[in-house]
C-alpha positions as CSV (number, residue, x, y, z in Angstrom):
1,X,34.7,79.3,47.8
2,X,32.5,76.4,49.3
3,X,31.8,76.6,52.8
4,X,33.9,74.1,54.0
5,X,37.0,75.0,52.3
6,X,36.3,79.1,53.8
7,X,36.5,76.6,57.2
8,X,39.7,74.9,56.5
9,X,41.3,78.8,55.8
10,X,40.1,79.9,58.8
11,X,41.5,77.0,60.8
12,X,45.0,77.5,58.8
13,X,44.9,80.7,59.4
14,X,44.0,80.8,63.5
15,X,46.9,77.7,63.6
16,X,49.3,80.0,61.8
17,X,49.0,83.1,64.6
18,X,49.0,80.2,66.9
19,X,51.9,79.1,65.7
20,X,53.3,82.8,65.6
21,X,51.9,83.7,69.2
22,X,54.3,79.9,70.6
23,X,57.0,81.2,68.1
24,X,56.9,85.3,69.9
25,X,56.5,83.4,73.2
26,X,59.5,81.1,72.7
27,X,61.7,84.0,71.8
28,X,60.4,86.0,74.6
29,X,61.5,83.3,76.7
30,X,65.1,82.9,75.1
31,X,65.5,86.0,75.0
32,X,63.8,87.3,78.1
33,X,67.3,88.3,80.0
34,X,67.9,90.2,76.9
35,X,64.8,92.0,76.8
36,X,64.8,93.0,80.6
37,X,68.0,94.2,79.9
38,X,67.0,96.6,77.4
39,X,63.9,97.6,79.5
40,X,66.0,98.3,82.7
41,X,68.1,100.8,80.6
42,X,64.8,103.0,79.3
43,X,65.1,105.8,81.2
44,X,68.3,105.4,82.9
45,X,70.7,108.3,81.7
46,X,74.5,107.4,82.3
47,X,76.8,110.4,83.7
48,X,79.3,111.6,81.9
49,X,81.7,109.4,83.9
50,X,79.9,106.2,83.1
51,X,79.3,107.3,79.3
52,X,83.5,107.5,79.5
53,X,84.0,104.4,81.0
54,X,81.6,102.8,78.9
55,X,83.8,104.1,75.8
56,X,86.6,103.2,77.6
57,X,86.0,99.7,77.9
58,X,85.7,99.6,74.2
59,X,82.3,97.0,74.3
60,X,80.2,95.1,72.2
61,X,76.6,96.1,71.8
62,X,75.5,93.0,74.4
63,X,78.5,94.6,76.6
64,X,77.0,97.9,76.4
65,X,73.5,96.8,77.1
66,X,74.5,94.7,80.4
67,X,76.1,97.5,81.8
68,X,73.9,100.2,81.3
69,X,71.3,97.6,82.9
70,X,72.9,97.2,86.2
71,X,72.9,101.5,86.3
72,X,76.6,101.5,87.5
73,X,77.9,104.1,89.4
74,X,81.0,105.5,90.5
75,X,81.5,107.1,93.6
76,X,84.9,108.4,95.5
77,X,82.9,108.6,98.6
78,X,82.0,106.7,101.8
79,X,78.7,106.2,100.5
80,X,80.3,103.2,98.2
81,X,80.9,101.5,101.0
82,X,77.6,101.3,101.8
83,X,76.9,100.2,98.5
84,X,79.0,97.3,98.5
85,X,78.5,96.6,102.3
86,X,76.9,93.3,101.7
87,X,79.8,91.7,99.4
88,X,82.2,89.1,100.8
89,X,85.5,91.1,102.0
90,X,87.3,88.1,102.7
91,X,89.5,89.2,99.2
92,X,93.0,90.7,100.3
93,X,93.2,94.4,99.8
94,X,90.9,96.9,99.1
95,X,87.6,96.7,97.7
96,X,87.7,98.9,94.2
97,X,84.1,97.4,93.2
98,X,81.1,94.9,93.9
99,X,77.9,93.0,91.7
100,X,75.7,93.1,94.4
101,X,71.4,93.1,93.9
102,X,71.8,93.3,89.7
103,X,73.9,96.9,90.1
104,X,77.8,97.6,89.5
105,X,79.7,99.9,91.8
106,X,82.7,101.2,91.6
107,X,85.1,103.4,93.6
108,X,86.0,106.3,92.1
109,X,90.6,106.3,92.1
110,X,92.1,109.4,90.2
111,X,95.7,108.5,90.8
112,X,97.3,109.0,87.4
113,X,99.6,106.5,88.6
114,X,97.5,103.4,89.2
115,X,95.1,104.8,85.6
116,X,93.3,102.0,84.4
117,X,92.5,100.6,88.0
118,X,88.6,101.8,87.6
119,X,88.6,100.6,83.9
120,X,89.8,96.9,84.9
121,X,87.7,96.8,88.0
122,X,84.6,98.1,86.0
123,X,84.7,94.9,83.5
124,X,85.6,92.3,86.5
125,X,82.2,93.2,88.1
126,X,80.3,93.7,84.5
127,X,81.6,89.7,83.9
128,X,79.9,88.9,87.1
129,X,76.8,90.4,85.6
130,X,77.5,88.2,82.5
131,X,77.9,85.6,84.1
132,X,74.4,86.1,86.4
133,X,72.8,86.0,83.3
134,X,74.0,82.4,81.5
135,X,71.6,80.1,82.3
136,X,71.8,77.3,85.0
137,X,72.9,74.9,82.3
138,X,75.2,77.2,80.6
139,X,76.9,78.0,83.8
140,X,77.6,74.6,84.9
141,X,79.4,73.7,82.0
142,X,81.1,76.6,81.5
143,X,82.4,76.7,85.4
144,X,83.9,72.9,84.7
145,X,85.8,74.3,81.2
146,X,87.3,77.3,84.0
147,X,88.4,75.3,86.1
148,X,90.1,73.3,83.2
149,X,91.8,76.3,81.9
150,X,92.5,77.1,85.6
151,X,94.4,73.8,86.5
152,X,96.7,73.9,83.3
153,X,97.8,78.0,83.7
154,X,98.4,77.8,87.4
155,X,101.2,75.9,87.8
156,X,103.2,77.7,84.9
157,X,101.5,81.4,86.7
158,X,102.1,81.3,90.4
159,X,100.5,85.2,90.5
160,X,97.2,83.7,88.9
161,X,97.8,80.8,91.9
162,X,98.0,83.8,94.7
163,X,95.3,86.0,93.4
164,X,92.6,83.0,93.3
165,X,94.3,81.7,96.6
166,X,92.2,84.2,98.6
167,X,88.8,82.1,97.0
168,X,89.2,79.1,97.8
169,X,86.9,79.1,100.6
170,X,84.4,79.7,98.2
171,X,81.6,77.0,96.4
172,X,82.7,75.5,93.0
173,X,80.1,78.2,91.6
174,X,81.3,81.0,93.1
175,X,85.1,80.4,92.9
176,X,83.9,79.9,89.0
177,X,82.1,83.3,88.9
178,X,85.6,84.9,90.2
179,X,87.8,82.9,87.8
180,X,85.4,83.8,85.3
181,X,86.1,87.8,85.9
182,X,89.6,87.3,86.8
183,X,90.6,85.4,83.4
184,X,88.5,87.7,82.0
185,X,90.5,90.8,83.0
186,X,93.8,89.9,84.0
187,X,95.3,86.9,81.9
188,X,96.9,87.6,78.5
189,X,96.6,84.5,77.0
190,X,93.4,82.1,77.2
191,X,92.2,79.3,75.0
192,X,90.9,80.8,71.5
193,X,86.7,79.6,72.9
194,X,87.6,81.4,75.8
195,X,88.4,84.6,74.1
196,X,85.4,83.6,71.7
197,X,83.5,83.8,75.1
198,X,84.7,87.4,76.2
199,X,84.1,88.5,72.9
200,X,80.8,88.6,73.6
201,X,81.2,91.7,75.7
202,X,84.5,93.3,75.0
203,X,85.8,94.0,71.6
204,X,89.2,94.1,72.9
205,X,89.9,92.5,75.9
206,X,93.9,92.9,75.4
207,X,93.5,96.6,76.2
208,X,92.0,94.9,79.2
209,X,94.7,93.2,80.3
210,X,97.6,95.3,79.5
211,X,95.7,98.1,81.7
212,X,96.1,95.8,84.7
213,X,99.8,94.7,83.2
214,X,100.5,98.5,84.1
215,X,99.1,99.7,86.6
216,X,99.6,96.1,88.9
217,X,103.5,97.0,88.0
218,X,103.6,100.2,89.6
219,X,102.5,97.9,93.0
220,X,105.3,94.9,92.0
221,X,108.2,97.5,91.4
222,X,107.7,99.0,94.3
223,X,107.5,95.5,96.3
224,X,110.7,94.8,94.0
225,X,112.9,98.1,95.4
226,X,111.9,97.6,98.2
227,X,112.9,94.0,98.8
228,X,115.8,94.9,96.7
229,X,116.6,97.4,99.0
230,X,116.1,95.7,102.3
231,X,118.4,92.6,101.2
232,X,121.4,95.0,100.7
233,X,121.0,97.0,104.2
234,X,120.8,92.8,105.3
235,X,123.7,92.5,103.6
236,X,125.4,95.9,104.1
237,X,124.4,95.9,108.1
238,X,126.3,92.2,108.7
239,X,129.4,93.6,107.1
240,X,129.4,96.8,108.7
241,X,128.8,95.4,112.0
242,X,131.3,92.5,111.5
243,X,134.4,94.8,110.3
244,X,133.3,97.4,113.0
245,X,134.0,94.6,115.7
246,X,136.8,94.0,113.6
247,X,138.4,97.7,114.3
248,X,137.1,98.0,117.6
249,X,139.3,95.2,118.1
250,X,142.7,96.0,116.1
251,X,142.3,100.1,117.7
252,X,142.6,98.3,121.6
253,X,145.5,95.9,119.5
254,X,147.2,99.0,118.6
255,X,146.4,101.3,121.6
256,X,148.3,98.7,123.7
257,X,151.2,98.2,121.3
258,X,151.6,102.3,120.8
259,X,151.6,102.7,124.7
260,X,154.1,99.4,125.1
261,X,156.0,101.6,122.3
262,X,156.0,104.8,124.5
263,X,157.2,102.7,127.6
264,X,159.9,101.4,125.7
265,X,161.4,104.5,124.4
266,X,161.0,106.4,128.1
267,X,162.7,103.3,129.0
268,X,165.5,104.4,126.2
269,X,165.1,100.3,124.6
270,X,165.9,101.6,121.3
271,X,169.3,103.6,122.7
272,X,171.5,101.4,121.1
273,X,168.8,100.0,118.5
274,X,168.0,102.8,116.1
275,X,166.8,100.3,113.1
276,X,164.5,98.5,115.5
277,X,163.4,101.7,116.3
278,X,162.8,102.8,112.7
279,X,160.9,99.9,112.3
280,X,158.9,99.8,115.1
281,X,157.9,103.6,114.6
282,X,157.3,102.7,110.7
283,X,154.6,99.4,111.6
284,X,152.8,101.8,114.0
285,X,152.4,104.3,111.8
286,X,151.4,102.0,109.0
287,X,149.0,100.6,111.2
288,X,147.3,103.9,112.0
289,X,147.0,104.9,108.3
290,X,145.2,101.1,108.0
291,X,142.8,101.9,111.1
292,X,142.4,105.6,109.9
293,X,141.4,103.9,106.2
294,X,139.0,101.2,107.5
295,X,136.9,103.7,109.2
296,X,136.7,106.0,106.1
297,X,135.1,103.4,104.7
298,X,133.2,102.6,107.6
299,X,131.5,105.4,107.7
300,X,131.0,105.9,104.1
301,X,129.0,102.3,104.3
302,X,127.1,103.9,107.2
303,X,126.5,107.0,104.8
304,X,125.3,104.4,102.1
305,X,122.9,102.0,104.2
306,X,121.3,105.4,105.6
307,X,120.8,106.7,102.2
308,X,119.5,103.2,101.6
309,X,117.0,103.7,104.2
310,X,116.1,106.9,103.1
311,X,115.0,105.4,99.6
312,X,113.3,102.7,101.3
313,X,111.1,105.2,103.4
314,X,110.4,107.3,99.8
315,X,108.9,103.7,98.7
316,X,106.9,103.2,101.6
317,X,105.9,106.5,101.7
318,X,104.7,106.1,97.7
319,X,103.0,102.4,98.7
320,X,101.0,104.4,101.6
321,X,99.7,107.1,99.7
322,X,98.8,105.0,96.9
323,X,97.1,102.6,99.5
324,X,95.3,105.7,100.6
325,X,93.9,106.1,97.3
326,X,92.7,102.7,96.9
327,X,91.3,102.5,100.4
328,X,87.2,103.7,100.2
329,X,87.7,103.5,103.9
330,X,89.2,106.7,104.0
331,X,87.0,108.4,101.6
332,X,85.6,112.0,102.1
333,X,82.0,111.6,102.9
334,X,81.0,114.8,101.2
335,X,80.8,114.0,97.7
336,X,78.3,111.9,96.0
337,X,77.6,109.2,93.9
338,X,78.6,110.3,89.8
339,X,75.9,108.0,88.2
C-alpha cells in the first residue's frame, strides 16, 4: 500500500469513529432522560410494598423504569405529609400522593373497602413523572391534543367537569399535566392515540380505571343513600307535621262535640229522641276509632323517619371513618416510611 493511500485509510478511518463518537453522542442526548433513569435506579432496592405495587400496576418496561427512578415510597405516617408539604393543596379532599423534586409519594390506605385507592393514586403521580420527562416540544403539543379530548368529553361527563373544576386556577401547562394523569387514570374511554400514549407505561390501563370505577362507588353510594335518605325524612317530616296539625285539630273538634254531647244528655235532649241519640253516640264513636287510627299511623311514620335517621347516622358514621382513613392528617407518627 503506497503511502498516500495508508493516509486516505487513516483519515476514513478517524472520520468513521468520528462519525461513531457524534452518532454515541446524539443518542446519549435522545436518550439521556432514559439513561438517567436507569442510573437513578442502580442501587436503589424497592420494598416489598413498592415491588407489589409495581406488579400491581401491571407496567411496561419504560413504566417500570420511571418509577423505580423517582424511589417511591409509601408511608401511613405523618412523615408523608412532610414529604408532600410543598405540593399545591388547593385540590378538594385529601391528599393520597404528590410528584414533588423527581420522587413519588404515596400514603399508605389499608381499608379493604376503598382497595385500589393506593394503586390508582400511584399511576396518577408516576404520569406526572411521564409527563416531566417529554420534552418542551413534546409537551406543548401534546397539552393542546388534552385539552382537545377534554373539551369534547366534558360536556357528555359532568364528573370529569367537577374533578378538573378544582384546576382551573392553574397555567395551561399545569392544568395539562393534571388532565394528563387524570385521563390517564380515571376515564374509560379515550381516543385510540391516547391510549397508544398510556401504553407507553401501563400494559393495561383498563385495570386502572375500573380500580377507581370501584372504589370511587363506595364514596357515590354512600352520597346516593344518603341523599336518598334525607329526601324521604323531607318528605316524610312535611306529612307528618301537616296530618299532626291536622289531628291536633279534629281531637279539640271532637273534645268539644263529645263534651256538647255530655251536656246534652245531662240535659235529657235525647229523652224523647232515642234515634238521634243512636246516631249521635254512633258518629262519636266513629270518630274516635278515626282519631285513635290516624295516630297509629302517626306514630308508626315517627317510628319510620327515626329508623331513617338511624340509617342515615350508620352512613355518616361509614363516610367518617373512611375519611379518617384517607386523611394523612390524622396519621400515627410512629411508623415509618415502607420504601
Amino acid at each position: 500500500m503506497s503511502k498516500g493511500a495508508g493516509a486516505t485509510v487513516r483519515r476514513w478511518v478517524g472520520f468513521a469513529a468520528f462519525l461513531v463518537v457524534v452518532a454515541l453522542a446524539v443518542t446519549a442526548m435522545m436518550h439521556r432522560q432514559e439513561l438517567k433513569d436507569r442510573f437513578a435506579t442502580i442501587g436503589y432496592e424497592a420494598s416489598p410494598r413498592i415491588a407489589e405495587l409495581a406488579t400491581d400496576l401491571d407496567l411496561t418496561s419504560a413504566g417500570h423504569r420511571i418509577f423505580l427512578a423517582t424511589h417511591p415510597t409509601v408511608d401511613g405516617s405523618q412523615h408523608f405529609n412532610d414529604q408532600c408539604a410543598d405540593v399545591d393543596h388547593s385540590e378538594e379532599g385529601h391528599v393520597l400522593g404528590c410528584y414533588t423534586k423527581d420522587r413519588i409519594h404515596l400514603f399508605d390506605v389499608r381499608d379493604e373497602r376503598v382497595s385500589g385507592i393506593v394503586e390508582v393514586t400511584a399511576a396518577h403521580e408516576l404520569l406526572h413523572a411521564a409527563f416531566a420527562r417529554l420534552g418542551e416540544g413534546d409537551r406543548a403539543l401534546l397539552s393542546a391534543r388534552l385539552r382537545d379530548v377534554y373539551d369534547e368529553l366534558a360536556p357528555n361527563n359532568p364528573q370529569l367537569a367537577e374533578r378538573m373544576e378544582v384546576y382551573e386556577h392553574l397555567s395551561d401547562a399545569a392544568f395539562a399535566n393534571e388532565l394528563h394523569s387524570v385521563l390517564g387514570t380515571e376515564v374509560q374511554e379515550l381516543p385510540d392515540w391516547l391510549e397508544q400514549h398510556y401504553a407507553q407505561w401501563f400494559d393495561d390501563r383498563g385495570a386502572l380505571v375500573d380500580a377507581f370505577d370501584r372504589y370511587h362507588t363506595v364514596f357515590d353510594d354512600l352520597q346516593d343513600q344518603a341523599e336518598a335518605l334525607e329526601a324521604e325524612m323531607t318528605s316524610l317530616r312535611k306529612d307528618v307535621e301537616r296530618r299532626k296539625a291536622e289531628y291536633d285539630e279534629d281531637v279539640a273538634q271532637f273534645n268539644a262535640d263529645a263534651s256538647a254531647f255530655t251536656k246534652r244528655l245531662d240535659a235529657a235532649e235525647f229523652a224523647d229522641d232515642p234515634d238521634g241519640l243512636a246516631a249521635t253516640s254512633a258518629d262519636l264513636e266513629a270518630r274516635r276509632d278515626a282519631l285513635e287510627a290516624s295516630l297509629t299511623d302517626l306514630h308508626e311514620d315517627i317510628d319510620h323517619y327515626n329508623e331513617l335517621r338511624d340509617h342515615l347516622q350508620s352512613l355518616s358514621e361509614v363516610s367518617a371513618e373512611l375519611d379518617e382513613q384517607l386523611d394523612s392528617e390524622l396519621a400515627p407518627i410512629t411508623t415509618r416510611p415502607d420504601g
